[in-house]
GUGUZA-249995 format. One line per 8 residues: number of its first residue (from 1); their letters; for each residue x, y, z of C-alpha. Coordinates in steps of 0.02 Angstrom, whole numbers, plus 50000, padded with zeros to 5 digits. Last residue first. Layout:
GUGUZA-249995
NUM> A> X:Y:Z  ... $
***
This chain:
GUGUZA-249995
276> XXXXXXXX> 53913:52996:59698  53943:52846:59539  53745:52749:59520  53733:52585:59545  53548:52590:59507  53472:52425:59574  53514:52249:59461  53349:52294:59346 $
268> XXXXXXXX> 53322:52472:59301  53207:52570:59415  53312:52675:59498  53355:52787:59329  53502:52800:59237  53557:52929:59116  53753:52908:59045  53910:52955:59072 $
260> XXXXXXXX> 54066:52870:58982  54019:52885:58830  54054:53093:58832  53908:53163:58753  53821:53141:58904  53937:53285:58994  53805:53396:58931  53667:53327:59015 $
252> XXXXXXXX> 53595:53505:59100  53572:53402:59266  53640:53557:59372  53782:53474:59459  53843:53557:59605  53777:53429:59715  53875:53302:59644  53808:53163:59551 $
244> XXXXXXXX> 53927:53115:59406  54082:53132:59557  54230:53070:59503  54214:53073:59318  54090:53191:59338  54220:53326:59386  54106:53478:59429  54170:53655:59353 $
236> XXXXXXXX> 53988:53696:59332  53961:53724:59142  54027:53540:59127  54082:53504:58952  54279:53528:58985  54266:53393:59131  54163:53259:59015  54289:53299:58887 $
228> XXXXXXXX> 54435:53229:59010  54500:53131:58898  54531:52993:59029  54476:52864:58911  54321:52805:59011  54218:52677:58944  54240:52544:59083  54232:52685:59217 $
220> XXXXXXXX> 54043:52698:59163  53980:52859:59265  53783:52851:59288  53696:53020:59318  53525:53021:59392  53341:52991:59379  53249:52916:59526  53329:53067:59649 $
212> XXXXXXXX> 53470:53010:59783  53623:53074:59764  53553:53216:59650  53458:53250:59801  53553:53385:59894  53569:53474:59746  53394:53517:59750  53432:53629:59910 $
204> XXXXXXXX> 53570:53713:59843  53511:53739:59683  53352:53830:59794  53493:53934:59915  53562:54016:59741  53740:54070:59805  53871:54042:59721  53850:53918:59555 $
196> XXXXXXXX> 53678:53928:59545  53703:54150:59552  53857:54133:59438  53795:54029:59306  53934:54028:59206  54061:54152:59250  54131:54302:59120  53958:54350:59084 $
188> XXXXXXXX> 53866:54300:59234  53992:54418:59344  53976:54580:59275  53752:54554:59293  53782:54496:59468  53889:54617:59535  53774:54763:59494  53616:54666:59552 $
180> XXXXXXXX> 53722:54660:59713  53780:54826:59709  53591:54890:59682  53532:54781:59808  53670:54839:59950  53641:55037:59881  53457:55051:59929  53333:55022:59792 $
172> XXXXXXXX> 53275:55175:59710  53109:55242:59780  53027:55328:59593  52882:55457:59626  52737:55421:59507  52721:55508:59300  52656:55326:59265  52798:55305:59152 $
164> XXXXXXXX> 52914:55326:59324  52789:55203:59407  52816:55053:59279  52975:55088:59238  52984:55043:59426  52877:54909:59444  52978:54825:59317  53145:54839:59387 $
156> XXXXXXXX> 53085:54806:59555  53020:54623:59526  53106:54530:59404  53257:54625:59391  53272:54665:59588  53180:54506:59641  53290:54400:59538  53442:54505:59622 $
148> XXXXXXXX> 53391:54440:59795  53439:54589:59909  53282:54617:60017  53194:54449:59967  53342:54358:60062  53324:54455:60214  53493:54547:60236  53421:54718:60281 $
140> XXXXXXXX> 53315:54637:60412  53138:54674:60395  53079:54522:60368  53088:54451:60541  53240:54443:60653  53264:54289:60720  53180:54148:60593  53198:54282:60452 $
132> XXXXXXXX> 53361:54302:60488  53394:54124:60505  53288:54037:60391  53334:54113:60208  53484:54245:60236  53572:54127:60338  53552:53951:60311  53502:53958:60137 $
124> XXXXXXXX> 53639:54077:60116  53763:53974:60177  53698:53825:60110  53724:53911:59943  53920:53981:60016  53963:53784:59994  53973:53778:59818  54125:53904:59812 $
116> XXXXXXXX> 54227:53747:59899  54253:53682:59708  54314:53825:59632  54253:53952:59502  54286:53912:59326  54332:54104:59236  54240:54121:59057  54334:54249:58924 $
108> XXXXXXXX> 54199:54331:58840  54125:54280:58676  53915:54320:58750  53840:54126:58744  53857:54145:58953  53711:54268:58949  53586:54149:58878  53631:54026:59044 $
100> XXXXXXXX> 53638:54166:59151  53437:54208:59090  53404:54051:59083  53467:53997:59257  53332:54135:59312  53187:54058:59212  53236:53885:59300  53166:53718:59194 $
92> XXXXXXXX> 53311:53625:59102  53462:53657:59210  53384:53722:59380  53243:53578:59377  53371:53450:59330  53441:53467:59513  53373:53316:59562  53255:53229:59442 $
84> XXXXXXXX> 53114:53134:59543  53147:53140:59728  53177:53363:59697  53021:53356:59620  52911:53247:59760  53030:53315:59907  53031:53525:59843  52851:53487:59811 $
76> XXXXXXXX> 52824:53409:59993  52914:53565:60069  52817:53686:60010  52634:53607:60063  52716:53592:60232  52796:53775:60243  52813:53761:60447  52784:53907:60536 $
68> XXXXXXXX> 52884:54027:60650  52807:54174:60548  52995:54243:60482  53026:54062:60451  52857:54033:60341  52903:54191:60243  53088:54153:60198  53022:53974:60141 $
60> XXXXXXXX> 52884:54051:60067  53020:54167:59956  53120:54030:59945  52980:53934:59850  52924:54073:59739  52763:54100:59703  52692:54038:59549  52623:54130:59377 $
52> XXXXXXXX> 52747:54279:59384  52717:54401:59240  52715:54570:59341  52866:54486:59435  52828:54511:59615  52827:54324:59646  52998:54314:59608  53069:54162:59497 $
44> XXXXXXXX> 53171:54020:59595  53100:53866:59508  52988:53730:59586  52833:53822:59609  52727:53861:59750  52520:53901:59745  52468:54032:59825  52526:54137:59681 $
36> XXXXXXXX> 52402:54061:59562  52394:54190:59419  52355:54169:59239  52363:54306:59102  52348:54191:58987  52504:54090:59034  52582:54196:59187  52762:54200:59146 $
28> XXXXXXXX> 52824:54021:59223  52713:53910:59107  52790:53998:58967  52954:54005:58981  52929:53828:59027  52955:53813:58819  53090:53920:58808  53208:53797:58932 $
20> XXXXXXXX> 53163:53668:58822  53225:53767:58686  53373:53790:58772  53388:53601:58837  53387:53536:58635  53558:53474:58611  53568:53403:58798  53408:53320:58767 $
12> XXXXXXXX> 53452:53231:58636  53626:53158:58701  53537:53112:58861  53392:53028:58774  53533:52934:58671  53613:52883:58844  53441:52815:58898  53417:52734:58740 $
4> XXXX> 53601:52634:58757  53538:52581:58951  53384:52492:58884  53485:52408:58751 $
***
């Protein structure tokens, strides 16, 4: 009975994750005009947004590295959320997976990107996020905040309407950010989530514990048809038939209406036995 409600949760949930979605809309975007920006959150979202509430956590991370310091107080929220749901932060709760997420409903024909394409978000975590910084400091033309394209429409973008309506002088990007940004906004129409899927060092890191987070995806072979409408229903191009918990997966629960996956959570009685 216990695991049927679960599985109903899923099913709900997965109907309503865009107005979910809305809803931390507004804790993100400076509620009231409310700022703590020394204070991290959980969702990749530019600090140098005029409406940013948080700071963003690879943006400390970036930071800490280019200091030689540890990000303690960053690191135990990316363990205490992470621990808890995984990867459900960038499905349910990232402005920026929004945005890709809105832009996917366009009628365009939608390309599924391959499996190894996952891997390039560790490279850029590596990389861009604690090498460069680490080695070279932040100004390195390849420091993640210098060609981030969050930081370029969050950021940039609005500080510069805001100086050309100001009658100011307008500094363009250079031409790496504006490619990027350029790239980007082609590519999330025809590709779903193109930044999570590629190269979003934060999905990268939270994917990491959907093996191991207190909520996660149960496969239930014993149900399974081989339909393959789990497969179909995945914005990710992750098979969770084989692999309900793969680090690619977002959490977004659409592969829930498929009775063969369900929610579990390490708490139910005989362990979790959940399918990696």
């Amino acid at each position: 009975m216990a695991k049927q409600r679960l599985r109903s949760a899923g099913l709900f949930a997965a109907r309503w994750r865009a107005w979910i979605q809305t809803g931390f809309l507004f804790v993100w975007l400076a509620p009231l005009g409310l700022r703590f920006h020394s204070f991290c959150g959980p969702v990749f979202h530019c600090y140098s947004c005029p409406l940013a509430a948080f700071a963003c956590p690879i943006g400390i991370m970036a930071g800490a590295a280019s200091l030689h310091m540890i990000p303690f107080a960053l690191i135990g929220t990316l363990l205490v959320v992470g621990g808890l749901v995984g990867a459900a932060v960038c499905g349910w709760m990232c402005p920026f997976g929004f945005l890709q997420d809105l832009a996917s409903r366009v009628p365009t024909r939608k390309f599924t990107l391959p499996a190894w394409s996952g891997h390039l978000r560790y490279v850029v975590l590596a990389g861009l996020v604690l090498a460069i910084p680490f080695f070279f400091g932040e100004s390195h033309p390849l420091y993640i905040c210098s060609v981030c394209p969050a930081g370029a429409l969050e950021g940039s973008a609005p500080n510069l309407v805001k100086t050309a309506v100001a009658g100011g002088p307008v500094i363009w990007p250079n031409a790496l950010k504006i490619g990027i940004v350029a790239a980007f906004l082609g590519a999330m129409f025809f590709v779903s989530r193109p930044w999570c899927t590629l190269l979003c060092p934060l999905g990268a890191i939270y994917g990491l514990f959907n093996r191991a987070s207190v909520f996660f995806l149960r496969f239930l072979p014993e149900k399974c048809t081989n339909c393959g409408l789990c497969r179909k229903l995945c914005p990710m191009g992750v098979k969770p038939d084989e692999r309900a918990n793969d680090p690619r997966c977002m959490r977004c629960l659409e592969c829930t209406r498929c009775e063969a996956l369900t929610v579990g959570n390490a708490f139910e009685g005989g362990g979790d036995k959940r399918e990696v």
